[in-house]
GULUM-23122 format. One record per residue: y, x, z of N, C-alpha, C in turn. Coordinates in steps of 0.05 Angstrom, whole numbers, plus 5000, padded with zeros to 4 digits. Atoms other than C-alpha are relative to their C-alpha. Example, Ala and Ser with C-alpha at 12.3 -4.5 7.8 and 13.67 -1.06 7.14 Angstrom:
! residues 2
497650185000491052465156502450185000/497649844999497952735143502249855014/
***
This chain:
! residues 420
499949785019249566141480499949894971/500450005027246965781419503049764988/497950175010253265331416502650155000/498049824994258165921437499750164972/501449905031254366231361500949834987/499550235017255565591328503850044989/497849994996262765611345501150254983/499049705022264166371325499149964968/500250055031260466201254501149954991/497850175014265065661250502750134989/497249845005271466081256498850244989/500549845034268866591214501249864976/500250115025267466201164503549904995/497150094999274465861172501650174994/498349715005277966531181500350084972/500249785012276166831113501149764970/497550275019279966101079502350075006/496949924989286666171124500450284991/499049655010286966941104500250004970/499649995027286866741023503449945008/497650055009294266811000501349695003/498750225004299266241011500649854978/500350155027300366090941498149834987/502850065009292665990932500249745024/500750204983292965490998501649804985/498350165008300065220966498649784976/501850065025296165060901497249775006/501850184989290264700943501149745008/498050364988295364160972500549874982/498350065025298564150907497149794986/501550165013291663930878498249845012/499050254981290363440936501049805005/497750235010296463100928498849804966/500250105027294963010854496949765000/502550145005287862830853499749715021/500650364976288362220922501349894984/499850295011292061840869498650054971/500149875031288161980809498449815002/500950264992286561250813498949934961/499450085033286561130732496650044989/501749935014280261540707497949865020/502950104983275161270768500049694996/500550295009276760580746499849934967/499650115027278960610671497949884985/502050055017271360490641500549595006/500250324992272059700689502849914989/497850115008279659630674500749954970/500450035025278859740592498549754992/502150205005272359370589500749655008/499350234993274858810626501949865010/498050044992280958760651502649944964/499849995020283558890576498549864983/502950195015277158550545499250134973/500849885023275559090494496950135002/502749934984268859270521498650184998/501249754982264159760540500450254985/498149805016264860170470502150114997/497149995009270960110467500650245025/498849714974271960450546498250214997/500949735002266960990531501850234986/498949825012270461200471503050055010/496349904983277961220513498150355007/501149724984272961830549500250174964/499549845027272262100473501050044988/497749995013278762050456501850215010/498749894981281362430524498250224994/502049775002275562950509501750124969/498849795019279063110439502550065000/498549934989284763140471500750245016/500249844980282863640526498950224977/500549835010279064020468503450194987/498149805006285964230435501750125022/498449944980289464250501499950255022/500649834989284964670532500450284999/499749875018285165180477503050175006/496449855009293565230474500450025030/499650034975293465150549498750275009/500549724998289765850558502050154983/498949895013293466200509502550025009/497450054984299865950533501050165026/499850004969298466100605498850374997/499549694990297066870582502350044973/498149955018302666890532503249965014/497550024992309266600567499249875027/499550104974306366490642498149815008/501950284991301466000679502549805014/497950284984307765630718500649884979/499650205019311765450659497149724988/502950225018304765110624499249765030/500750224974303164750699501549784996/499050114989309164540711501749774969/500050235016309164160636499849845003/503350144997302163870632500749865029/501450224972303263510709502849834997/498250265004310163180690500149964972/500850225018308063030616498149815003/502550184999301662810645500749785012/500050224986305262360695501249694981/499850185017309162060643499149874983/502750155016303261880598499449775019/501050144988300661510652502549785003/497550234995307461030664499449864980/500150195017307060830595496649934989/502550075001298860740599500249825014/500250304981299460180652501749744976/498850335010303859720608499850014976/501550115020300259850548497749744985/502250135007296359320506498949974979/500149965026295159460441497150194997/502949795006288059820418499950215000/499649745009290560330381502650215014/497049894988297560510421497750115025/500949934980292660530481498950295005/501949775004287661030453501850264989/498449745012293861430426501350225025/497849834981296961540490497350095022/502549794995290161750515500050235004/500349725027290862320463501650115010/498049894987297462430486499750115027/500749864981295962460558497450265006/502149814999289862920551501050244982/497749765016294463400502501550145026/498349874970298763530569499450075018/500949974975295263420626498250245004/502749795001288863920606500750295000/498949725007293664450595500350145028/499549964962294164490675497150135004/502049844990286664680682499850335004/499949745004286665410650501850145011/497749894993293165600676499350005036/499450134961292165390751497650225002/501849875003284965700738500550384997/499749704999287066420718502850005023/498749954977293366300764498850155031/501549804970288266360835497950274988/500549775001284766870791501350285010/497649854999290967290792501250035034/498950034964292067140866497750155017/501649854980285867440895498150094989/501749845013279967950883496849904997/502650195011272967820858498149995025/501650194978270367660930500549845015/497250364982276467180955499149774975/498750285025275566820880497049755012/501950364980268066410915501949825012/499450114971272466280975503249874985/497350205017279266080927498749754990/501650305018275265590877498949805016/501450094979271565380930501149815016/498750154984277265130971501749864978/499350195030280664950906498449775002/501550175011275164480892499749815028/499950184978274764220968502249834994/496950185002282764000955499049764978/500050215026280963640889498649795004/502250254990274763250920500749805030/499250164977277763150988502049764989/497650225006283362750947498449764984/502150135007277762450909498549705020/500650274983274862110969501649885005/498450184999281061810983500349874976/499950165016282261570915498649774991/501750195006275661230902500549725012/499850204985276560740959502249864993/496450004996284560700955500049744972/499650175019284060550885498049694993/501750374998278059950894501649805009/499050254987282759630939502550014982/497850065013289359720893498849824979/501950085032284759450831499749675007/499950234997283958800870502849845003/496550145012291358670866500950024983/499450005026293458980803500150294994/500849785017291159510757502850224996/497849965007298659650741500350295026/499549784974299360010816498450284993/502149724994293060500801502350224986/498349795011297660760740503150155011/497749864990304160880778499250185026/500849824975300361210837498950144996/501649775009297561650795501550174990/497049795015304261910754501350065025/498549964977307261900830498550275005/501349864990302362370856499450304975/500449855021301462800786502350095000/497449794995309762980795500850165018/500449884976308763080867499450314997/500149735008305463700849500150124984/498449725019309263940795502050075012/498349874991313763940841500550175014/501449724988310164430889500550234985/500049865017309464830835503350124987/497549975006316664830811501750145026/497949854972320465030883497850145022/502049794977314265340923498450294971/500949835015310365800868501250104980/499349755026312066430826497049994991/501149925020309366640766497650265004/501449825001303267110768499550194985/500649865023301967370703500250355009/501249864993299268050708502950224985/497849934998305468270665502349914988/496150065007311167880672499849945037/498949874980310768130749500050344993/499549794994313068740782496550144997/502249884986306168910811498649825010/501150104992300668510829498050085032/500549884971297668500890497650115002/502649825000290468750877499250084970/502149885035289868950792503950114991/496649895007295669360759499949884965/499050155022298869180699497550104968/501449915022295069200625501249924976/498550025023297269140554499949804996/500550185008297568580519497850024973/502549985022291568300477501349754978/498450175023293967910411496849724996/501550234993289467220393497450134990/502049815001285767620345498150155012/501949864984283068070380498249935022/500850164977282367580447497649904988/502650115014277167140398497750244998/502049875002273467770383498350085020/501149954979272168010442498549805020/502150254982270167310478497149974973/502049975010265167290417497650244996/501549874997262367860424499550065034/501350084971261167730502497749754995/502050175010254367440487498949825034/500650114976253467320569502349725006/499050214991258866870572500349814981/500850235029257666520500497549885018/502450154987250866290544500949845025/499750174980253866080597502149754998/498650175008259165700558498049764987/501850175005252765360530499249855019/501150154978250365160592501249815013/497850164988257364930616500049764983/499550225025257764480557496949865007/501550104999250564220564500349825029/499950134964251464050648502549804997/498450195007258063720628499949754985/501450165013255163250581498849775017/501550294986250962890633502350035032/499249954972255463070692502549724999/498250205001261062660661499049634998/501550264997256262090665501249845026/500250084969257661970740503049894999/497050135006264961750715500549814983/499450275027264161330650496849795008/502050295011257061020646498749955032/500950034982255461040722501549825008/498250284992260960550746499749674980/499750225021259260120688497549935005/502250184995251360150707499849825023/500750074968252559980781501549724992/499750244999257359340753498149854987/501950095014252259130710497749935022/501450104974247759070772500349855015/499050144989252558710802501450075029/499049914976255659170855503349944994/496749995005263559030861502250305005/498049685003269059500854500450105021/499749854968269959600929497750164996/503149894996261659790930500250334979/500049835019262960200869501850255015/498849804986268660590899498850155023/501949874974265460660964497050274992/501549825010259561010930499950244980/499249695026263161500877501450155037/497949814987267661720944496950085017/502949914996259761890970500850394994/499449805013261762550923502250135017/498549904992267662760945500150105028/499149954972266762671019497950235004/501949814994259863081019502150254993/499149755006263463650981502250075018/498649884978269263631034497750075021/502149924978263663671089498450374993/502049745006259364241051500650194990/499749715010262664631006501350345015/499049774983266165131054498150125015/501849874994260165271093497550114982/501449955017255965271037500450274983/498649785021260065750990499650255021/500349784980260766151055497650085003/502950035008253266251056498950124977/501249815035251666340981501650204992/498649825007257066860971498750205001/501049704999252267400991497749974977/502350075024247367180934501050004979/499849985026247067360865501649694983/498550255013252766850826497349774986/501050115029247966640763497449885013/500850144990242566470814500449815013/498550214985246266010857500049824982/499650245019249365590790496849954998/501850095004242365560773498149775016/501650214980238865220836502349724995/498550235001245464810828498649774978/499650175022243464570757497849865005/503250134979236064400789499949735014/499650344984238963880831501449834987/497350145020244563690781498349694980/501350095006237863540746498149755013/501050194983234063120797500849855009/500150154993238862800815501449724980/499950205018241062420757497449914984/502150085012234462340730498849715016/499850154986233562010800500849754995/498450215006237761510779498949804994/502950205011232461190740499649805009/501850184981229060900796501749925021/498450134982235360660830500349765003/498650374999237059910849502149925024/499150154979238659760921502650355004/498949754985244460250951500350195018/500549894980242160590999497750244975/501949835019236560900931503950194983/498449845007243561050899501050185012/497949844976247161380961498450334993/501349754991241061840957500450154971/499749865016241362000884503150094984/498049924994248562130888501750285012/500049784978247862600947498750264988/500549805003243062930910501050224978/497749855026247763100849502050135004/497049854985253463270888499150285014/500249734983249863750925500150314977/499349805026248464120857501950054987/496249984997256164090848500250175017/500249804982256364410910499750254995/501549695015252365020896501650104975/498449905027255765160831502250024995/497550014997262264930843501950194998/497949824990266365550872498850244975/500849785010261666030829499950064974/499850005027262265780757503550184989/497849945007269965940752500250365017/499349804984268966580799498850184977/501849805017263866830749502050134971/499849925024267766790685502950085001/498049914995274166970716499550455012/499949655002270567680735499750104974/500349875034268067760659501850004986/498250005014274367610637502450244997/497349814987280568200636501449855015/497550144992286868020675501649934975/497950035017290768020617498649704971/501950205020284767480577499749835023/501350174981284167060642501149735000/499950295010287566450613499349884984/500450045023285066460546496350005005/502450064990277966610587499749685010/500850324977278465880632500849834980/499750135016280965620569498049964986/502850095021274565630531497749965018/501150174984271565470592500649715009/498450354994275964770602498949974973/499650155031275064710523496349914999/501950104999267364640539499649695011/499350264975268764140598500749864980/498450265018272963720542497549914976/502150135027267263740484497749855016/501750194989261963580534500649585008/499450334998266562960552500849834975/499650175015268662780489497849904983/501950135015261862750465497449825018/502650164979258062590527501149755002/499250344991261861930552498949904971/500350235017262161600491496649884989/503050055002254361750476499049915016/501650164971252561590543500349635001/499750295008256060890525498449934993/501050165015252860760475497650074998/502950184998245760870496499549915025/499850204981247360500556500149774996/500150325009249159930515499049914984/502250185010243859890474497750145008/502050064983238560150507498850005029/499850084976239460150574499450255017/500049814983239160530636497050205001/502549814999232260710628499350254982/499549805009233861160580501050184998/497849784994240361420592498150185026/501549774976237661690663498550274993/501849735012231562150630501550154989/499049805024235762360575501750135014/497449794989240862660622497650245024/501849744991235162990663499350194981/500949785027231963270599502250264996/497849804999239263550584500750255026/499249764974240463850654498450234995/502649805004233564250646500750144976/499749835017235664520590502250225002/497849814987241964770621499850185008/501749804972237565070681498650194978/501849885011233465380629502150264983/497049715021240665820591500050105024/499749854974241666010657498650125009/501749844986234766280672500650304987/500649775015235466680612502350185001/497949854986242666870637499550175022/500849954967239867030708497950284994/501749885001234167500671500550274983/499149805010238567830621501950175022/498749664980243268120681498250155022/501649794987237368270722498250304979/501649745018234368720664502050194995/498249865006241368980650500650185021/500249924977241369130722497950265014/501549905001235269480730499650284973/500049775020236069850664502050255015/498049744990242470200693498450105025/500849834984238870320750498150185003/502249795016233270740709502450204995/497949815008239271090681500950205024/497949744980242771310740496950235028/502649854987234871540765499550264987/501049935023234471880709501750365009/
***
């Protein structure tokens, strides 16, 4: 009986993925494809630093160069994607992005390097917001957990393959990571190009669950996201968790060589991340969907916190595996529910220009976190960075409480009202 239960859970849970829209699954492969070669960014901090010989500053700030990159990109990349379409803007951003990357491998120059950085993070970032209000546009606000959700499974499942893939390309030549990365980045523009239509809410006939609405001009779009004071807090919070999150990409591969783990070891323990979140997030998401959003991110940011603080007191790998596991899991938790949240506060007709100032957080956190994280990694060492990224998490968890307290009072108020 209790394994004949097990079973039905399973296919539930399974069931209520296969029943999201084809476009939304098409879109999962699509960013699958992309991300198993997305060999470039999980190595670039070792391949800059040393392969190049410009060193550790020098690869932080590439992250702070690609961060002010993503900040404008993010920006025109919402706007875009509710102004003339989320396809067109995709199907840019993933074959300018691939081409950035061709001529990033046979770069050597300091400043050409860090330009085409700029350049690739101008194109590529423009793909987040668009793709983002795209599965908005595809399903209703209790498919969008179970969309992002599996979204984010595709992006990490390709993840774990990449980590490994690319350790072992890195030992023959750096050169391969970048063409297997522009290979896989046209791959799915090209999904995008002969499998997916255009969503936009109106430049279709009829959507399949929200009807059509006017258009909102930029003007007005700014006003209105500033006077949404719930999602100005949570854009604070996004930007603060990003800050130390992007750690686990620039100054964590650089503490673990510094210890003396090799790039295979290294790989093997970033693809740690990816594989848990294929394993968990689907049953997980499935699970917390019946629970309040703003509580969920929160327990997320709790562990987000513990477990980079963890870090601290890491040496041998088997202490990292664990404080790894325990970061990812707070990934987990938050994962499917951050983009679900601000895609309901947003209109249909603001839902690119919404994920756009949500990506434009993601980009300031990286363009200011990496490079800081560098540089008090390299001069004062891990024992500091670690705390200071706990301190930060906690402070994240702490916008969030006060997010979590303002919709329970808002909540409770209306429900005096309608007593009333």
């Amino acid at each position: 009986m209790a394994v004949s239960a097990g079973i039905s859970a399973v296919q539930r849970t399974l069931r209520a993925y296969v029943d999201l829209p084809v476009p939304v699954r098409l879109l999962c492969l699509g960013a699958f494809i992309n991300r198993a070669g997305s060999f470039v960014f999980v190595f670039l901090t070792i391949y800059v630093s040393e392969q190049l010989g410009f060193g550790i500053s020098y690869a932080a700030n590439c992250f702070g160069v690609f961060g002010l990159g993503s900040i404008i990109s993010s920006l025109a990349g919402g706007q875009l994607a509710d102004r003339i379409g989320r396809k067109p803007v995709m199907v840019f951003a993933l074959f300018g992005g691939a081409a950035a990357l061709v001529l990033l491998g046979v770069v050597r120059d300091r400043w050409v390097f860090l330009g085409l950085i700029f350049v690739f993070a101008l194109a590529i970032e423009m793909y987040r917001p668009a793709a983002s209000a795209m599965v908005g546009d595809l399903v209703n606000a209790t498919e969008r957990p179970l969309a992002f959700g599996l979204m984010y499974i595709a992006f990490n499942l390709g993840f774990a393959f990449a980590a490994p893939v690319g350790g072992l390309l890195a030992q023959f030549s750096f050169k391969l990571l970048f063409w297997g990365d522009a290979l896989t980045t046209a791959a799915y523009g090209l999904i995008i190009v002969f499998f997916i239509k255009e969503t936009h809410p109106q430049m279709t006939v009829v959507t399949r669950r929200e009807t059509q609405h006017h258009d909102i001009g930029l003007r007005d779009a700014v006003r209105h996201i500033l006077h949404n004071r719930i999602f100005l807090l949570i854009m604070l919070a996004t930007f603060l968790t990003s800050l130390v999150f992007m750690q686990a990409f620039s100054t964590l591969p650089i503490h673990l060589n510094q210890l003396g783990y090799s790039k295979r070891d290294i790989g093997l323990l970033l693809s740690t991340n990816g594989i848990l979140i294929v394993l968990c997030q689907l049953p997980v998401t499935h699970v917390l969907n019946r629970f309040e959003r703003v509580g969920v991110i929160l327990a997320g940011e709790l562990l987000l916190a513990a477990g980079f603080g963890l870090t601290t007191f890491a040496v041998t790998g088997p202490m990292f595996l664990v404080t790894i596991t325990v970061w990812t899991m707070g990934e987990v938790f938050q994962a499917a529910f951050k983009k679900s949240l601000v895609a309901d506060l947003a209109p249909a007709q603001m839902r690119g220009r919404y994920m756009g100032v949500y990506s434009l957080c993601h980009a300031v956190g990286l363009s200011i976190g990496a490079p800081l994280g560098g540089r008090i990694l390299d001069r004062w060492g891990s024992q500091v960075l670690w705390p200071t990224c706990f301190a930060v998490m906690i402070a994240a968890a702490a916008v969030y409480a006060v997010v979590y307290v303002k919709q329970q009072s808002g909540l409770l108020a209306k429900g005096r009202a309608g007593s009333m």
